[in-house]
N, CA, C and O atoms as a Tinker XYZ file with bonds, in Angstrom:
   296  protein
     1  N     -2.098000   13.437000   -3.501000    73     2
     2  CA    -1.182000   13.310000   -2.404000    64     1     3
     3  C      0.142000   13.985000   -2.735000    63     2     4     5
     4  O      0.908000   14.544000   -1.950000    81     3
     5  N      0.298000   13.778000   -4.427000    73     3     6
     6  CA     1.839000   14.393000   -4.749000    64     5     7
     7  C      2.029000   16.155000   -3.986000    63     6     8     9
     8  O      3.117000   16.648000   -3.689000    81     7
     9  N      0.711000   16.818000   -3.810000    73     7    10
    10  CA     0.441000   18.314000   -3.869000    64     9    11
    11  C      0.081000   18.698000   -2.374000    63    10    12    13
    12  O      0.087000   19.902000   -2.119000    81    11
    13  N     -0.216000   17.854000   -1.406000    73    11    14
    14  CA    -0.333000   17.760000   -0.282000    64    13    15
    15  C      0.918000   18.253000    0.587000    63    14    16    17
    16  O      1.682000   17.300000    0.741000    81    15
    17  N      1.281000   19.153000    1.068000    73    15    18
    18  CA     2.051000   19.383000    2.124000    64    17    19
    19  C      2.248000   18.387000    3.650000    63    18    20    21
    20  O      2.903000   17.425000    4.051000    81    19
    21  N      1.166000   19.390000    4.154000    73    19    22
    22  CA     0.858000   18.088000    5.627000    64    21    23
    23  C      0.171000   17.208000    5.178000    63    22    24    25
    24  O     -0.964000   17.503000    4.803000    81    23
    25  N      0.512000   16.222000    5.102000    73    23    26
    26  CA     0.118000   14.873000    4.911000    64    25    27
    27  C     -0.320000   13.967000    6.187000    63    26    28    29
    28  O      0.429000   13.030000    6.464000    81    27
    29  N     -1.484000   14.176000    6.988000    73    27    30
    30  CA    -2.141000   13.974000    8.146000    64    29    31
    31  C     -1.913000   12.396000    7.957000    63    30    32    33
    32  O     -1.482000   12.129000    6.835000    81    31
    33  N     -2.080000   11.428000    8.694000    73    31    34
    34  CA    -2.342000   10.046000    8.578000    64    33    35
    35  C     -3.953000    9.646000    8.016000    63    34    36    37
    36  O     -4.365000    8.654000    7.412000    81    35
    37  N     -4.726000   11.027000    8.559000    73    35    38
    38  CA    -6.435000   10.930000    8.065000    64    37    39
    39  C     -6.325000   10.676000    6.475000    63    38    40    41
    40  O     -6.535000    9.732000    5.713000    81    39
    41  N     -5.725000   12.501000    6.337000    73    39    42
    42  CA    -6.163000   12.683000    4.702000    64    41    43
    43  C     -5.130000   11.457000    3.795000    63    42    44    45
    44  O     -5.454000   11.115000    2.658000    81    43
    45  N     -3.914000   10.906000    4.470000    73    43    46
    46  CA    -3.609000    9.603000    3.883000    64    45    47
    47  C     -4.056000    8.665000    3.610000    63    46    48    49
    48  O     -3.758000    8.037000    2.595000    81    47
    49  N     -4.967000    8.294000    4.523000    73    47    50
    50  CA    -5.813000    6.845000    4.308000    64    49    51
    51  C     -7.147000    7.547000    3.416000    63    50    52    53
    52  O     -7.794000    6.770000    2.714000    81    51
    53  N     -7.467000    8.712000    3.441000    73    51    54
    54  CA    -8.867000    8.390000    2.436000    64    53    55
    55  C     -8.603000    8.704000    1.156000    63    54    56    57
    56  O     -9.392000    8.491000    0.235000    81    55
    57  N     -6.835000    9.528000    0.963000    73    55    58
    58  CA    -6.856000    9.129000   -0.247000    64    57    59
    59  C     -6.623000    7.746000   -1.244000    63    58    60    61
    60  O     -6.987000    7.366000   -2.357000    81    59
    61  N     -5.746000    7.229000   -0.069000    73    59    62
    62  CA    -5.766000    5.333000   -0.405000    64    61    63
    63  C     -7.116000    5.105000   -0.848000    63    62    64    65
    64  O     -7.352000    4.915000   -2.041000    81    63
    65  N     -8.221000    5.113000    0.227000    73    63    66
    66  CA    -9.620000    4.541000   -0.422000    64    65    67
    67  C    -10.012000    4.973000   -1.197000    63    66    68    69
    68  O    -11.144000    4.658000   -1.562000    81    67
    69  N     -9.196000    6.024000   -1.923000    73    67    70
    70  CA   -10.453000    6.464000   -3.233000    64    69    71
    71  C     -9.503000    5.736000   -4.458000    63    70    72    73
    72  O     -9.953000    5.462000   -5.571000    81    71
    73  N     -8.283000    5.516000   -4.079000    73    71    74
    74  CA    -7.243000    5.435000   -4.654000    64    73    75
    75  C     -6.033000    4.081000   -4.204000    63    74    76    77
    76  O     -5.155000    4.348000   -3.384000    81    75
    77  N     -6.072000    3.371000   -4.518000    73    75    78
    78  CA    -4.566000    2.626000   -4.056000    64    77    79
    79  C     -3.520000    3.355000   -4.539000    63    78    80    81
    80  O     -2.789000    3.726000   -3.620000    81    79
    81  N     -3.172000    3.695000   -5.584000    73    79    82
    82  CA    -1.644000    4.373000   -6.450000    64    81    83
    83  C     -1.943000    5.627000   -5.461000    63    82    84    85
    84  O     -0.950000    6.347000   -5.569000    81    83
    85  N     -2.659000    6.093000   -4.742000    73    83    86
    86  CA    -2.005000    7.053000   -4.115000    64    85    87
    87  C     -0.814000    6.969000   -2.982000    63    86    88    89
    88  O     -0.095000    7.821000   -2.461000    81    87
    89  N     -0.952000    5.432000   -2.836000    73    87    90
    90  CA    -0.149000    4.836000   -1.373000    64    89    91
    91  C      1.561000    5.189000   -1.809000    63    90    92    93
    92  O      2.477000    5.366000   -1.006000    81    91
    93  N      1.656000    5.227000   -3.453000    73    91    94
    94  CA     2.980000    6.027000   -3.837000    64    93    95
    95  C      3.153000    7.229000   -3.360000    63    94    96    97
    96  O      4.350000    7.509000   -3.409000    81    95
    97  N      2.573000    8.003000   -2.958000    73    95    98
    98  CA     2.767000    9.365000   -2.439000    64    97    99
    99  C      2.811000    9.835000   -1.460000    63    98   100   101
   100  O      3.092000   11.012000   -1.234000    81    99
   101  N      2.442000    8.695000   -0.405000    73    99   102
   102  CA     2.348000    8.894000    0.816000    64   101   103
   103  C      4.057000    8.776000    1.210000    63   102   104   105
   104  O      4.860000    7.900000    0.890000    81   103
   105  N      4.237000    9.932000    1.972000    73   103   106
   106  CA     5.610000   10.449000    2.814000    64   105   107
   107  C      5.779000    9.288000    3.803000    63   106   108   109
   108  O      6.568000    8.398000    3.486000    81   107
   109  N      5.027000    9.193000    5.135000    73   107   110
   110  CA     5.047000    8.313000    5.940000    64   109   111
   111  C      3.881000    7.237000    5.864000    63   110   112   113
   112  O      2.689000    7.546000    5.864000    81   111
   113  N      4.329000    6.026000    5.805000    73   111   114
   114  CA     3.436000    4.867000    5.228000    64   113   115
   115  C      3.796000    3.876000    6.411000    63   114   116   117
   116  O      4.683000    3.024000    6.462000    81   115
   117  N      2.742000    4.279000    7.444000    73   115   118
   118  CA     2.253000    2.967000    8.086000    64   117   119
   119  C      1.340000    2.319000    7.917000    63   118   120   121
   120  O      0.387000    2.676000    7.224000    81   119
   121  N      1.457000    0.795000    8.745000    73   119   122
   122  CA     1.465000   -0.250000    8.317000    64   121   123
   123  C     -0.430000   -0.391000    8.118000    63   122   124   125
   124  O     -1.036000   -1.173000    7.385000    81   123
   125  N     -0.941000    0.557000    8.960000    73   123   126
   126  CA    -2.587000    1.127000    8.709000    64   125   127
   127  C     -3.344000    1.425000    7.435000    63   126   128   129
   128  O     -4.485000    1.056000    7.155000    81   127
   129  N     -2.498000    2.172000    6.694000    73   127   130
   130  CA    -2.378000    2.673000    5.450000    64   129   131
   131  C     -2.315000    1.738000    4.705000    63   130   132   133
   132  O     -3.323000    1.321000    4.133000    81   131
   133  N     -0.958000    1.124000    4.520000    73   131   134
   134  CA    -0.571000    0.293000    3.732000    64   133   135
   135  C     -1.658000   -1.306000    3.609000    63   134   136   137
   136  O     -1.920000   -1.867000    2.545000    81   135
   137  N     -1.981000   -1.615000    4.554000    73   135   138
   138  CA    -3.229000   -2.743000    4.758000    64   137   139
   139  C     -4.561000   -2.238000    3.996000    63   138   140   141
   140  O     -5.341000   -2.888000    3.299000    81   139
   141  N     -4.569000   -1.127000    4.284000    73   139   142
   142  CA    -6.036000   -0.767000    3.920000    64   141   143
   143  C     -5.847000   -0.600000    2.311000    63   142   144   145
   144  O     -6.797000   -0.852000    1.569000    81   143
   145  N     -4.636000   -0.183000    1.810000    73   143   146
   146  CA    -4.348000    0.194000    0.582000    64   145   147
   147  C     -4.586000   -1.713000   -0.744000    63   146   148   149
   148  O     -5.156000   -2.090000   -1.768000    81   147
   149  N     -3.683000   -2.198000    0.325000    73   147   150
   150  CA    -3.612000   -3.642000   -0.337000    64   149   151
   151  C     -5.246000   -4.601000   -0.046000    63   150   152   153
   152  O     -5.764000   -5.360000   -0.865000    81   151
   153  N     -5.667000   -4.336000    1.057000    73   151   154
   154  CA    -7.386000   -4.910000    0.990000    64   153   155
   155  C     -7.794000   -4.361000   -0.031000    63   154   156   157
   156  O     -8.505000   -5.194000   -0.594000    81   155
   157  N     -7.748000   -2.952000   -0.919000    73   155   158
   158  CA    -8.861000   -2.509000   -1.772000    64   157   159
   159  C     -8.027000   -3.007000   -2.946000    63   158   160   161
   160  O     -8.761000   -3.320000   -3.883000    81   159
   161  N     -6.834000   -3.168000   -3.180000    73   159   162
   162  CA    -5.929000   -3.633000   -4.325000    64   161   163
   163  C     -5.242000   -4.229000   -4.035000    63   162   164   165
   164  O     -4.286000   -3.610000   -3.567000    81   163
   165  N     -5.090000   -5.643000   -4.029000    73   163   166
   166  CA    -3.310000   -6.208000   -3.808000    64   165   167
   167  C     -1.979000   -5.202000   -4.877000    63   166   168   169
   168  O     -0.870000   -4.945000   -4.410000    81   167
   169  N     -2.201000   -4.980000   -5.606000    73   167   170
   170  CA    -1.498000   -4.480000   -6.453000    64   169   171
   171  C     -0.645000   -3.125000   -5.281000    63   170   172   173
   172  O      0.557000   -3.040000   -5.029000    81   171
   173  N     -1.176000   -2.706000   -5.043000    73   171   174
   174  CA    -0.904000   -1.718000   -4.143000    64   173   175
   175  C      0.412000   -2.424000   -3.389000    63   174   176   177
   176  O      1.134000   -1.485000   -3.056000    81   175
   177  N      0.916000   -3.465000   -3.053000    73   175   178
   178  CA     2.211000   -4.187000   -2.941000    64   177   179
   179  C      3.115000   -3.272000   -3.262000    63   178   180   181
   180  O      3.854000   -2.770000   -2.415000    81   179
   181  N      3.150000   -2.915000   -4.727000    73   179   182
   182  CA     4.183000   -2.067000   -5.505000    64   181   183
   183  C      4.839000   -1.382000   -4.566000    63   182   184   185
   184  O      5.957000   -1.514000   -4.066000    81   183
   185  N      3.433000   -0.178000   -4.314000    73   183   186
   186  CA     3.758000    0.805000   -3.833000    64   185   187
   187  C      4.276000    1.089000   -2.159000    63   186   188   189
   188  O      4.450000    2.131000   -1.526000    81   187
   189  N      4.425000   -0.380000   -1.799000    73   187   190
   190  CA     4.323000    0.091000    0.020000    64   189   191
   191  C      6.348000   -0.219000    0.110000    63   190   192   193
   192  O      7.016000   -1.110000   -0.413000    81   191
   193  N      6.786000    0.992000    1.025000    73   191   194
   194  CA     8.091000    0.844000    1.193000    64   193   195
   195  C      8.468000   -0.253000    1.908000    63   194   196   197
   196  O      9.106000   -1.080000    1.257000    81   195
   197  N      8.214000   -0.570000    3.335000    73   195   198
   198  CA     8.509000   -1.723000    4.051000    64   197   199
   199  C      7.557000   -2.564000    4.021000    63   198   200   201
   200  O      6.535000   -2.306000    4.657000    81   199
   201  N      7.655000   -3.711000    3.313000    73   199   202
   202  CA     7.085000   -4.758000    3.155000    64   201   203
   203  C      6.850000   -6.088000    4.389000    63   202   204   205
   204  O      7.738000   -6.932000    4.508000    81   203
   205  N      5.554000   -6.157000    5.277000    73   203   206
   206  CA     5.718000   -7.105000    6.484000    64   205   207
   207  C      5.265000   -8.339000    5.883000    63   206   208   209
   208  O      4.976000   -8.319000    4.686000    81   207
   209  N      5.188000   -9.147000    6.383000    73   207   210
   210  CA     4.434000  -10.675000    6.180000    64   209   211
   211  C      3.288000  -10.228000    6.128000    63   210   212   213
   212  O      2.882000  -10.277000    4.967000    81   211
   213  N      2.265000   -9.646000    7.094000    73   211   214
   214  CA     0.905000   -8.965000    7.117000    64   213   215
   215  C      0.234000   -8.618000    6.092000    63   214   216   217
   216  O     -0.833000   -9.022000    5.630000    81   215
   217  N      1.240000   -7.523000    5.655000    73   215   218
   218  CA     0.718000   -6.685000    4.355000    64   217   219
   219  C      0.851000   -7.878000    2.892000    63   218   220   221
   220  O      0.107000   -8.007000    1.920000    81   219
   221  N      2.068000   -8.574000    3.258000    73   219   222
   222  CA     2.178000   -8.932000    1.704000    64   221   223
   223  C      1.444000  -10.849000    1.773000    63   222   224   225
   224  O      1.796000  -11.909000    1.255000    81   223
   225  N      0.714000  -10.577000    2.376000    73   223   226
   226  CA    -0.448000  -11.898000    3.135000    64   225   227
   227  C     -1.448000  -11.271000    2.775000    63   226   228   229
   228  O     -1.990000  -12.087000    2.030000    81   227
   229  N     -2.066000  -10.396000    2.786000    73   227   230
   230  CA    -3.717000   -9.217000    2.627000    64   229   231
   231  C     -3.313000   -9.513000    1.371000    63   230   232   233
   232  O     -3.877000  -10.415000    0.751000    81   231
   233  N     -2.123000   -8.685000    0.742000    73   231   234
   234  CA    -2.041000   -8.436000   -0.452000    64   233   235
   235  C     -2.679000   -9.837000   -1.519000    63   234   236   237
   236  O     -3.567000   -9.821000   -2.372000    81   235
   237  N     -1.765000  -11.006000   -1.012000    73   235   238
   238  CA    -1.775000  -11.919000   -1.741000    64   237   239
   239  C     -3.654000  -12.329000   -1.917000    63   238   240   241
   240  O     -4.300000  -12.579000   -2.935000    81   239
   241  N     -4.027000  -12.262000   -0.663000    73   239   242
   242  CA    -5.488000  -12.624000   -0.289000    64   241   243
   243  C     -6.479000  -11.962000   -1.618000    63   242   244   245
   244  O     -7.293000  -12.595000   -2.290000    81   243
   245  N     -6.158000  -10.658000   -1.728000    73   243   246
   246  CA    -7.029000   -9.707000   -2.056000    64   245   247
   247  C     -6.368000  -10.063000   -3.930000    63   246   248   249
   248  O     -6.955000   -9.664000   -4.936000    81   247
   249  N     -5.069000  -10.876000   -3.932000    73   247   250
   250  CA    -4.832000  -10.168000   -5.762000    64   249   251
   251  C     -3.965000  -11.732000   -5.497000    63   250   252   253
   252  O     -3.018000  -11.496000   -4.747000    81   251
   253  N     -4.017000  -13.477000   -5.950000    73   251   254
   254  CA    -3.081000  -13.846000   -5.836000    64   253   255
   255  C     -1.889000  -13.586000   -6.631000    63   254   256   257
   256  O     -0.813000  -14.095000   -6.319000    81   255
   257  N     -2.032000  -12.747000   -7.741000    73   255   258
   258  CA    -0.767000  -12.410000   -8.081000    64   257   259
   259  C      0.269000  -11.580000   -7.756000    63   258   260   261
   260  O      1.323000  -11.241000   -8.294000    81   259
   261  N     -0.488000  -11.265000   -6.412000    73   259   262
   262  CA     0.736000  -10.572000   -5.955000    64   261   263
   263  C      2.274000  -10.779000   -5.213000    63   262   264   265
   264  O      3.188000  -10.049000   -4.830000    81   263
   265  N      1.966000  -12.227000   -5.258000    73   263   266
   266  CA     3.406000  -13.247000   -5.024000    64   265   267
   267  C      4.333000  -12.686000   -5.525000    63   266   268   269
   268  O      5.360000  -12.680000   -4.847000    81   267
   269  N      4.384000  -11.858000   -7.149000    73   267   270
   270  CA     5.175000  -12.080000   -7.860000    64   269   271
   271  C      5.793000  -10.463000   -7.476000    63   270   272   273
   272  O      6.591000   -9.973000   -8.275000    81   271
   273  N      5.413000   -9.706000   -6.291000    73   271   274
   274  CA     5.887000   -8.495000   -6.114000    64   273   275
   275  C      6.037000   -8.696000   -4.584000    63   274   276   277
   276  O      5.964000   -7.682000   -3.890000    81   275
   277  N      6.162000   -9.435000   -4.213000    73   275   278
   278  CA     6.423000   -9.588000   -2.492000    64   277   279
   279  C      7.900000   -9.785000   -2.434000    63   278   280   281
   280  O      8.559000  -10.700000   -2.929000    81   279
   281  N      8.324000   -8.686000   -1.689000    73   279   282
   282  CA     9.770000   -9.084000   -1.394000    64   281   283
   283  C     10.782000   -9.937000   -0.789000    63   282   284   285
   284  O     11.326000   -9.149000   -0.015000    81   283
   285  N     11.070000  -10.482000   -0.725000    73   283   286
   286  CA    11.930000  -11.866000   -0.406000    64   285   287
   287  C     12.615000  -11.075000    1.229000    63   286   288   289
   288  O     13.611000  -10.359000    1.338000    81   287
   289  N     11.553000  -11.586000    2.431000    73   287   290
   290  CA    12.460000  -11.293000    3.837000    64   289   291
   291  C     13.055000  -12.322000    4.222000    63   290   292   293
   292  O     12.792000  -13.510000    4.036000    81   291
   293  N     14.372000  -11.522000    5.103000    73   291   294
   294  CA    15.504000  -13.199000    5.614000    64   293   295
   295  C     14.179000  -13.350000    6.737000    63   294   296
   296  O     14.146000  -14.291000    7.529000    81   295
């Protein structure tokens, strides 16, 4: 993804599925992406810029340790 120019929303999400740490490279990271990234890894948390209840709920589901990387929303 680092080498990717156009970065389609397609070729984004299948590099997530081959890959969670690719969700670091993704330019624009919606919330599509980012779900699908944290179902195959909670860990993938790390990597997502805006953090929803949604995502960091999958996350927890899929890895419970991922509490410990969920960002604190007001």
């Amino acid at each position: 993804m680092y080498y990717v120019n156009e970065q389609t929303e397609k070729i984004c999400m299948e590099a997530v599925k081959r890959s969670y740490m690719a969700l670091q490279y993704v330019n624009k990271q919606t919330e599509e992406i980012c779900l699908e990234a944290v179902r195959i890894d909670g860990r993938a948390l790390q990597y997502v810029k805006e953090q929803t209840e949604e995502i960091c709920l999958e996350s927890v589901r899929q890895n419970g340790k991922s509490t410990a990387i969920c960002k604190k929303t007001d």
